[in-house]
C-alpha positions in Angstrom: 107.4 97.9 146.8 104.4 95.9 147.6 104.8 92.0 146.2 101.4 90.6 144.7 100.7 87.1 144.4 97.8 85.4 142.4 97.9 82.0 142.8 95.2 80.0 139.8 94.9 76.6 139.2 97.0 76.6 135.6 99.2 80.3 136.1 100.7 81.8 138.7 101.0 85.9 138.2 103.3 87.9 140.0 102.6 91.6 140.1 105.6 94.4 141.8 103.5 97.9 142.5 105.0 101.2 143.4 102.3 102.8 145.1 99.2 102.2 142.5 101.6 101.8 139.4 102.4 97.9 138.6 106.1 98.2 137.7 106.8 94.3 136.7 104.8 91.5 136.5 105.7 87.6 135.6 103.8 84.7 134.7 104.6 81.0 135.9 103.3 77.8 135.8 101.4 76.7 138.8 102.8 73.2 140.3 101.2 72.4 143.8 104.4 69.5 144.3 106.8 73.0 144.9 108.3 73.5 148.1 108.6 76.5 150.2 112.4 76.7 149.1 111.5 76.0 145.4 109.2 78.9 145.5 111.5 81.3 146.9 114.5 80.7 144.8 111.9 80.9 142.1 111.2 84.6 143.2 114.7 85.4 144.1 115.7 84.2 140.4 112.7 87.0 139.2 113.1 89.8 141.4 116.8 89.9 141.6 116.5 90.7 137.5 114.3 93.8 138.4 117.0 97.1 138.7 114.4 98.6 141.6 115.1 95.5 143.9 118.3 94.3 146.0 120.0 91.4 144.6 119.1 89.5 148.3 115.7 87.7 148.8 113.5 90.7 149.8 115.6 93.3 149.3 112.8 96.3 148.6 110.0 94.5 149.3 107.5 96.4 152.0 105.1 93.9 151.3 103.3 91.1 150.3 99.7 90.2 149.3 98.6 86.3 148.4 95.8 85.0 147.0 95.2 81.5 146.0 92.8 79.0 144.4 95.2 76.4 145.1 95.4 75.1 149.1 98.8 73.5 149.2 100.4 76.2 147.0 99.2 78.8 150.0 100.6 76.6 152.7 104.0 76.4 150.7 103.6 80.4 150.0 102.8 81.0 153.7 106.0 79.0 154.6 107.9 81.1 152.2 106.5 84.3 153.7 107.4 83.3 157.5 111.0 81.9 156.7 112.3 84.6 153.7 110.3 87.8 154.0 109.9 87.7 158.0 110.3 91.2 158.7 107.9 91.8 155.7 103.7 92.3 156.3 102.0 90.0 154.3 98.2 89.4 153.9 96.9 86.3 152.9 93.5 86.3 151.6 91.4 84.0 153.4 88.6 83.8 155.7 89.0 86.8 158.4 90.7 88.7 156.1 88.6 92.5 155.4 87.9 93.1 152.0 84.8 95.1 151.9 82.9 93.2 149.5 80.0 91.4 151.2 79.0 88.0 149.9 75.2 87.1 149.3 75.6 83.7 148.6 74.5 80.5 150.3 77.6 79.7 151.6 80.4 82.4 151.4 83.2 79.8 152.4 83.1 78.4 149.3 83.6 81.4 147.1 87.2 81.5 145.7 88.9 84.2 146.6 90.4 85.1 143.0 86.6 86.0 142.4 86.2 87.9 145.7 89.3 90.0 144.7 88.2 90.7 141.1 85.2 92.4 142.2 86.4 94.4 144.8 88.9 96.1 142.0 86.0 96.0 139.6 83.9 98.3 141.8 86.9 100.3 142.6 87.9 101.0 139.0 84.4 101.4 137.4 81.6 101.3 140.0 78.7 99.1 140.1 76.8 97.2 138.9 79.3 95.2 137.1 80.0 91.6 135.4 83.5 90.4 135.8 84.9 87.8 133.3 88.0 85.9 134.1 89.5 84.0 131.7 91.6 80.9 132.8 91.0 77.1 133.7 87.5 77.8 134.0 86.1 80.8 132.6 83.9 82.8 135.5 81.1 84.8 135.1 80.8 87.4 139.1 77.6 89.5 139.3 78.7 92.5 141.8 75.4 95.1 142.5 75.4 99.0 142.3 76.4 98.4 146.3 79.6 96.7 145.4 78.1 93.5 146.8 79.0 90.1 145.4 75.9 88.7 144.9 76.6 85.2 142.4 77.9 84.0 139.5 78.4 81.3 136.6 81.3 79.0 136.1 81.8 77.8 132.7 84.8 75.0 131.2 87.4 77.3 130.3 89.1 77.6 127.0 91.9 75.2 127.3 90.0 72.9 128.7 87.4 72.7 126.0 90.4 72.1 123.5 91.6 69.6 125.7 88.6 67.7 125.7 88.4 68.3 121.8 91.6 66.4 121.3 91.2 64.0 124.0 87.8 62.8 123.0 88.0 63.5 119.3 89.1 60.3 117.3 90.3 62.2 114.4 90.7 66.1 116.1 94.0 66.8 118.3 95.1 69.6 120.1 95.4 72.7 118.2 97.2 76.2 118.7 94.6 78.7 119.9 94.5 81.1 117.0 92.1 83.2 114.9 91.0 81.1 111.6 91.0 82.8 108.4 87.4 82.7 108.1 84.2 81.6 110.5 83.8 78.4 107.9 86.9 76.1 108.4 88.3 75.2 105.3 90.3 72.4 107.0 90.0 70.3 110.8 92.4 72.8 112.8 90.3 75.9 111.4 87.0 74.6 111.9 88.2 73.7 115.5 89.9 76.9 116.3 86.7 78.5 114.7 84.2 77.1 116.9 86.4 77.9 120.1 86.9 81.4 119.5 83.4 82.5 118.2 82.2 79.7 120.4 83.8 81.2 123.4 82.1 84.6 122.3 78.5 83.6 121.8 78.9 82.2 125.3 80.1 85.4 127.2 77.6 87.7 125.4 74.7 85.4 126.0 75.8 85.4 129.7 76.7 88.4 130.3 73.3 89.8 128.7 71.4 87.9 131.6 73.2 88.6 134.3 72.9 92.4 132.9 69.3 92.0 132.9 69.0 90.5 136.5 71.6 93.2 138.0 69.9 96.2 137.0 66.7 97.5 135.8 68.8 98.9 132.8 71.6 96.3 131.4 73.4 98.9 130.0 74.2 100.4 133.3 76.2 96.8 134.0 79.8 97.3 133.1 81.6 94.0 131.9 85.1 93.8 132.8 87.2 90.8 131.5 90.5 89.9 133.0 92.5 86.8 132.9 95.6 85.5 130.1 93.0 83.9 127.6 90.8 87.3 127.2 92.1 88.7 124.4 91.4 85.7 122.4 87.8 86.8 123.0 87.7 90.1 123.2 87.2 91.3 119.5 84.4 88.9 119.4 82.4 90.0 121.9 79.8 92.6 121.6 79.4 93.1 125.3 82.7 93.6 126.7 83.7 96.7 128.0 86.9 97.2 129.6 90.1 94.8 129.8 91.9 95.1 133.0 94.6 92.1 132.6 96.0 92.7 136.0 92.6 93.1 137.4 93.2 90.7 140.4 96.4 91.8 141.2 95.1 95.8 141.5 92.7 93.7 144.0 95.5 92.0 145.9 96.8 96.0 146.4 93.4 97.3 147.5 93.1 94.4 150.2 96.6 95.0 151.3 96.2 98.3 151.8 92.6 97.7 153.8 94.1 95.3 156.3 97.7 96.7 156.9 98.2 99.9 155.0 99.6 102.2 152.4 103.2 101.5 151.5 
């Protein structure tokens, strides 16, 4: 079983693969104040429910893949790695790690690696060109050519955080439960609000997307749109230019690099 981490700035998801399947996954919050020892009775407490795994820390697991966007939560994970799953390969995605995807940007050091990840199992599930959109504390817009090169992108305020600054900075609006409205035309504060995120949200990805489409290719519709991340299907009936939803997009990516840098398991 190989043990996938994705570390984000809000979520932490947790993928368990058996070869190419994904056989469990779990969602957590991310708090950069955990220890080492936090963190891995917080995975013993996960895994040990799963009937494939031992009921001892690591018990089943051939190995582990990390990514995060988060630098003290991937000194803490790296801790946890060294001390509880010793015996056990682990790759941590970081600078010097081989991934495949070259990175025509200014300055490649500062790309996260969440993105670099997404667009190396982009290309490997659908080709290129593509437009990955990831969904979470900021909503990201990567551009990856027909070559499978990583070649920009566009970060936006994400959807949480736009209803966070709604009720924060709103005298009269609060925060609201991110739902569909009845209607596009509120008939009361909380619809109008939730109205404006969601269809909001959609105009922006479909504006875009459509110009990054027409600056990766010749043809936009030769630019396949993946979205991924946990606030996606909000969007995605909204959105005229989606085309596939891979939710566990990054973790498939987490497998791929594993595999390129220490092997099948």
């Amino acid at each position: 079983m190989l043990l996938t981490i994705d570390v984000g700035n809000t979520h932490t998801v947790l993928g368990l693969f058996d070869g190419e399947e994904i056989v469990e996954h779990w969602r957590i919050s991310t708090d950069a104040r955990r220890t080492a020892d936090e963190l891995a009775v917080l995975l013993n407490g996960l895994m040990g429910m799963h009937p494939l795994l031992g009921e001892e820390l690591g018990d089943g697991i051939e190995g582990i893949s990390i990514c995060s966007t988060v630098p003290s939560v991937l000194h803490e994970l790296r801790e946890v790695t060294r001390r509880y799953y010793g015996d056990v390969p682990a790759v941590l995605v970081e600078p010097g790690v081989k991934t495949g995807v070259p990175i025509l940007m200014d300055n490649p050091k500062e790309v996260g690696a969440d993105r670099i990840i997404n667009s190396l199992a982009a290309v490997e599930l659908y080709g290129g060109p593509a437009v990955v959109v990831d969904f979470g504390t900021a909503t990201t817009f990567d551009a990856v050519s027909a070559r499978g090169e990583y070649v920009g992108g566009v970060i936006a305020p994400g959807i949480e955080i736009s209803v966070d600054a709604l009720g924060v900075k709103g005298a009269q609006l609060r925060k609201i439960e991110l739902a569909r409205p009845r209607s596009i035309i509120g008939k009361n504060t909380v619809e109008a609000m939730q109205s404006g995120i969601l269809y909001g949200f959609a105009g922006q990805v479909d504006g875009v997307v459509q110009r990054m489409a027409r600056e990766l290719a010749d043809d936009p519709e030769d630019v396949t749109v993946i979205a991924t991340g946990g606030l996606a299907p909000m969007v995605l009936g909204e959105s005229s230019t989606i085309d596939m939803h891979e939710p566990w997009l990054t973790l498939i990516g987490l497998r791929l690099v594993y595999e390129r840098n220490v092997g099948r398991q």
